[in-house]
N, C-alpha and C positions, 0 to 999 in steps of 0.2 A: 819410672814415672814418679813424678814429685809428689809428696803430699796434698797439697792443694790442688792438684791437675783430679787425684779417687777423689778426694771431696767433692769436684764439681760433677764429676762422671757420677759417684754414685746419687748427687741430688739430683740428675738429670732423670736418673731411671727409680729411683726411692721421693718423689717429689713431698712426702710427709714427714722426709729430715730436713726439707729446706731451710728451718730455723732452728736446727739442733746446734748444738756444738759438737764437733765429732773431731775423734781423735785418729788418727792412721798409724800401723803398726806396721810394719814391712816383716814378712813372714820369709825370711832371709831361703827356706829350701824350697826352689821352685823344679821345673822340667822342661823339655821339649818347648822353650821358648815362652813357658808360663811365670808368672809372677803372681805370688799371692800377698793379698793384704789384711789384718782384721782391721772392720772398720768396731768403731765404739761411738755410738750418741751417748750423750750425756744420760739420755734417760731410754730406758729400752734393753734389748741383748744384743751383743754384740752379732758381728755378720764377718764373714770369709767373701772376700770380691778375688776374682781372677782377671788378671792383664794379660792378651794372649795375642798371637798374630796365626790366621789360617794357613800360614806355611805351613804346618804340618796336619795331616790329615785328622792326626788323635785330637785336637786343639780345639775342632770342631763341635766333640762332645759336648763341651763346654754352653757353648749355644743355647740361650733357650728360645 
């Protein structure tokens, strides 16, 4: 997933970063078809997003 693809995913579900500037870090050791990212707004603490697909059953956890 590109950068700019988590930036719009996480404004869609964080709708109080919509005018942040945020930066995306690719969190290069994933698992079981997961991808981690840290997101960073400009002003705020930073956040851990997962990119995942329900192929696998543990992935589901993830879910909230």
């Amino acid at each position: 997933m590109q950068s700019e693809a988590v930036i719009l995913e996480t404004r869609k579900h964080f709708p109080n970063l919509a005018d942040e500037d945020i930066r995306v870090a690719a969190i290069e050791k994933g698992g079981s078809g997961r991808q981690f990212y840290r997101i960073q707004p400009a002003r705020g603490a930073s956040m851990i997003v997962i990119k995942y697909t329900p192929q696998r059953p543990e992935n589901l956890r993830y879910v909230d």
